[in-house]
C-alpha positions in Angstrom: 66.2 -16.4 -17.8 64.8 -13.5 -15.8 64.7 -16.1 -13.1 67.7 -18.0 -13.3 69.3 -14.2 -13.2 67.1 -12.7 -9.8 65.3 -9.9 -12.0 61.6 -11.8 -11.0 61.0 -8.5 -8.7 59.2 -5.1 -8.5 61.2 -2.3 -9.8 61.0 1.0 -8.0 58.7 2.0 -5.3 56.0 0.7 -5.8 53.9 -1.9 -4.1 53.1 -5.3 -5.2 49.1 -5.9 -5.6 47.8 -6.8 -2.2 45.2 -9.8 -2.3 42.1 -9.3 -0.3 39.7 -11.7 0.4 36.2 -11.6 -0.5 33.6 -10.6 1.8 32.0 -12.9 4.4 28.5 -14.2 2.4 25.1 -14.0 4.7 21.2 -15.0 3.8 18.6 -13.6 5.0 15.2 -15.3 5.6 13.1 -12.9 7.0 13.3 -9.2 7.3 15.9 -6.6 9.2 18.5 -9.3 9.2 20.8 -7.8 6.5 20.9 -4.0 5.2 22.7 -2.5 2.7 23.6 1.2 2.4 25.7 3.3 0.2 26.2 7.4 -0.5 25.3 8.5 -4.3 25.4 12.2 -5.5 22.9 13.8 -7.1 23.6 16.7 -9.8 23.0 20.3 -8.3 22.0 23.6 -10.5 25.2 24.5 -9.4 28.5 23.5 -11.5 30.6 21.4 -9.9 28.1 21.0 -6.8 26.4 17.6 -6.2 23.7 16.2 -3.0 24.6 13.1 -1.4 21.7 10.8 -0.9 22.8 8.3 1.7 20.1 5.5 1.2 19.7 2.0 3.2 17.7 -1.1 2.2 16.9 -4.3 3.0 18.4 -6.9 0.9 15.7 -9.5 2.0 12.6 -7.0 1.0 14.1 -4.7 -0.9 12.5 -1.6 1.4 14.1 1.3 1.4 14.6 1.6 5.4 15.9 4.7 5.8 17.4 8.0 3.4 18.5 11.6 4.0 19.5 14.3 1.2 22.4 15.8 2.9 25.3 18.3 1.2 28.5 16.3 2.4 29.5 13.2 2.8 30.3 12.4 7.0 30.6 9.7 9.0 28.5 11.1 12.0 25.4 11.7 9.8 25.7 8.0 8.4 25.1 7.2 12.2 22.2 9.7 12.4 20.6 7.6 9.8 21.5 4.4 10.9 20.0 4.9 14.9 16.8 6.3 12.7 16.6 3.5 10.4 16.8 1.2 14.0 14.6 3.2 15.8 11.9 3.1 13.0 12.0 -0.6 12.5 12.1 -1.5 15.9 15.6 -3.2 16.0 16.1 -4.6 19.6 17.8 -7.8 19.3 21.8 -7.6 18.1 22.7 -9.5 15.0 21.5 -6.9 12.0 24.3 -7.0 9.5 25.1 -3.6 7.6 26.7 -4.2 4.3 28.4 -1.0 2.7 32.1 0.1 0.8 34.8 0.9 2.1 34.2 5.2 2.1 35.3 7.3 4.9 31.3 7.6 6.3 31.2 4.3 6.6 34.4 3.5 8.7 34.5 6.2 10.3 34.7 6.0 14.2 31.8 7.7 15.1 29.9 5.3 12.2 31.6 2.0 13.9 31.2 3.2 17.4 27.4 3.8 16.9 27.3 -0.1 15.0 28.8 -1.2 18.1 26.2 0.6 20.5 23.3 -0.4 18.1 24.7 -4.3 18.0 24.7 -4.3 14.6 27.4 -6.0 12.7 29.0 -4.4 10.3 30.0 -5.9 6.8 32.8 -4.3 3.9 33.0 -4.5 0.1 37.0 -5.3 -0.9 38.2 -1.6 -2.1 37.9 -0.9 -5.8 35.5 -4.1 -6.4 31.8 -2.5 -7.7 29.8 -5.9 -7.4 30.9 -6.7 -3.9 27.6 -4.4 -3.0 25.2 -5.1 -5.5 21.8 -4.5 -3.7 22.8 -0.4 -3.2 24.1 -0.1 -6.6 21.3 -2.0 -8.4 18.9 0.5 -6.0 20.4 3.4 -6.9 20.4 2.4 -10.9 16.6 2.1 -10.9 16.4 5.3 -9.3 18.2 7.2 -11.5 16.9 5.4 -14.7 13.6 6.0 -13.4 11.4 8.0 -15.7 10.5 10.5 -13.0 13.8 11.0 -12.3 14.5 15.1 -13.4 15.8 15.8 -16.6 17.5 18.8 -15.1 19.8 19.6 -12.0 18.3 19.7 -8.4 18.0 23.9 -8.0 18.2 22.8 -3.8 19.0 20.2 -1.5 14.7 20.9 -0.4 14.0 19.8 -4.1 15.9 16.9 -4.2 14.4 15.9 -0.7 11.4 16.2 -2.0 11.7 14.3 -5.2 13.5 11.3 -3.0 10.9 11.6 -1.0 8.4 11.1 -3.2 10.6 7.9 -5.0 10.6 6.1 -1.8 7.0 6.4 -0.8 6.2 5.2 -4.8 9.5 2.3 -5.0 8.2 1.2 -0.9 4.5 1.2 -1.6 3.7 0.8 -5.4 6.8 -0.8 -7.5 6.6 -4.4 -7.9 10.1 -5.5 -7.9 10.9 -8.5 -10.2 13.2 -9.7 -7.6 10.9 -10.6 -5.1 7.7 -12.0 -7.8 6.4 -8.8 -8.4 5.1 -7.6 -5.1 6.3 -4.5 -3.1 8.6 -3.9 -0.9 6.5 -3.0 1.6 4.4 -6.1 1.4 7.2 -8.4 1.6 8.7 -6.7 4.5 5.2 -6.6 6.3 5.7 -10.7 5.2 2.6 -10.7 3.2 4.0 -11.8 0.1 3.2 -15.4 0.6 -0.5 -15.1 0.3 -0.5 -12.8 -2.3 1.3 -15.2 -4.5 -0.7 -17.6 -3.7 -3.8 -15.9 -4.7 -2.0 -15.3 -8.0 -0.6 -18.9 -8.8 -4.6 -20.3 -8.0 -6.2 -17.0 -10.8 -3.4 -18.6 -13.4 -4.5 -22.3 -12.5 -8.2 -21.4 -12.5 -7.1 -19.6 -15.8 -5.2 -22.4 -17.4 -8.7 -24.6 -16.4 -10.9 -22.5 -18.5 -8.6 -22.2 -21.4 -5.9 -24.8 -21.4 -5.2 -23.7 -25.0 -3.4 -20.8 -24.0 -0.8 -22.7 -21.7 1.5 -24.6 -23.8 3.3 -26.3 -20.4 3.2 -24.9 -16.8 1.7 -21.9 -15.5 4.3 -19.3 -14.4 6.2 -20.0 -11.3 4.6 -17.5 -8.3 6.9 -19.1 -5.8 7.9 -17.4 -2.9 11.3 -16.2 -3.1 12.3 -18.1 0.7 16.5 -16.6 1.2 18.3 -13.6 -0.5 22.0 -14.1 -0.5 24.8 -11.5 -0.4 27.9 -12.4 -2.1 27.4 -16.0 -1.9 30.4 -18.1 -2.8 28.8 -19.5 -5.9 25.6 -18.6 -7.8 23.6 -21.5 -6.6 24.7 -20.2 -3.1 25.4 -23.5 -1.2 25.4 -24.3 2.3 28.6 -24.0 4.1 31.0 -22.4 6.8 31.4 -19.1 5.1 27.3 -18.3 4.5 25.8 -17.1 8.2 22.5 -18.1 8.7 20.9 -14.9 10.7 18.3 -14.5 13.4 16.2 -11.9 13.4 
């Protein structure tokens, strides 16, 4: 009836719900091909006063390329992190994508007009949609849930450094992430991941040979884990026109 009468439309001023499309999806094969970077704030001594840890990864290794502790959020020291994440991984060929949201640091002009400089592409979440970075935000969960992390404020952005400091050198170096088969970061990115899960899958065969009571079907899968996706289309992350396949 609402129809037949005209009424179908929005009342008042305000706009109807604008549909965005989802990001472009890319794999990565191989290190420095796709990073991911977001701001988080960490809680100050002071009320109402927060850090902002800007932190970048690789989605492919999971290594934590490049952080700074700063006390505002700003487009221009985004880009001082960025060239210093470049510089220290020796980025020379154009192609590196950078995944982030869609803040103010990381569209800013002096952030896009560094990208463009660098010849790194650059990659947005859809406003207002949490999963559409999910590397970052997973990052910064097991940082936060960490058991080191303090169970009081930071009493100075020097004492926050220093604890994210001392995360990265133990997440980098030490963690074995469970999305990569339980080696570091650090060894992945280094790419020497492969033998070491090699080594492991031939201790569990040799094991399974000496006591094949244990093992009541396979040994445990120590494959190497080949392509990371971001945002595939689908969760099986099929080939197609919208999945880039990057070169280092």
């Amino acid at each position: 009836m609402l129809r037949e009468a005209g009424q179908l439309h929005r009342r008042g001023r305000a706009q109807p719900p604008a549909r965005r499309s989802k990001p472009l999806a890319y794999r990565a094969d191989g290190p420095n091909q796709v990073w991911s970077w977001d701001i988080t704030f960490l809680k100050s001594s002071i009320a109402g006063q927060f850090y902002r840890l800007y932190l970048v990864m690789d989605i492919y290794s999971r290594k934590i390329v490049g952080w700074e502790v700063h006390e505002r959020e700003s487009a221009d020291l985004a880009a001082q992190l960025i060239r210093k994440a470049c510089w220290a991984e020796g980025i020379t060929q154009h192609g590196l994508v950078l995944h982030s949201d869609n803040g103010a640091p990381m569209k800013g002009a002096t952030m896009l007009a560094t990208l463009q400089r660098l010849g790194v592409v650059p990659s947005f979440s859809r406003p207002s949609v949490s999963n559409d970075n999910p590397y970052s935000e997973s990052l910064f969960g097991s940082l936060k849930y960490s058991p080191a992390y303090p169970a009081k404020p930071f009493d100075s952005i020097e004492a926050a450094r220093a604890w994210v400091y001392t995360f990265v050198t133990w997440y980098n170096g030490t963690h074995r992430h469970s999305g990569i088969q339980y080696v570091t970061p650090n060894e992945r990115h280094r790419g020497e991941d492969g033998a070491i899960l090699a080594k492991r899958k031939a201790a569990y065969e040799a094991a399974k040979t000496r006591h094949p009571e244990r093992w009541s079907g396979a040994t445990r899968n120590w494959s190497k884990v080949e392509v990371v996706y971001l945002n595939p289309d689908k969760p099986e992350a099929p080939e197609s026109t919208q999945v880039e396949t990057l070169v280092a």
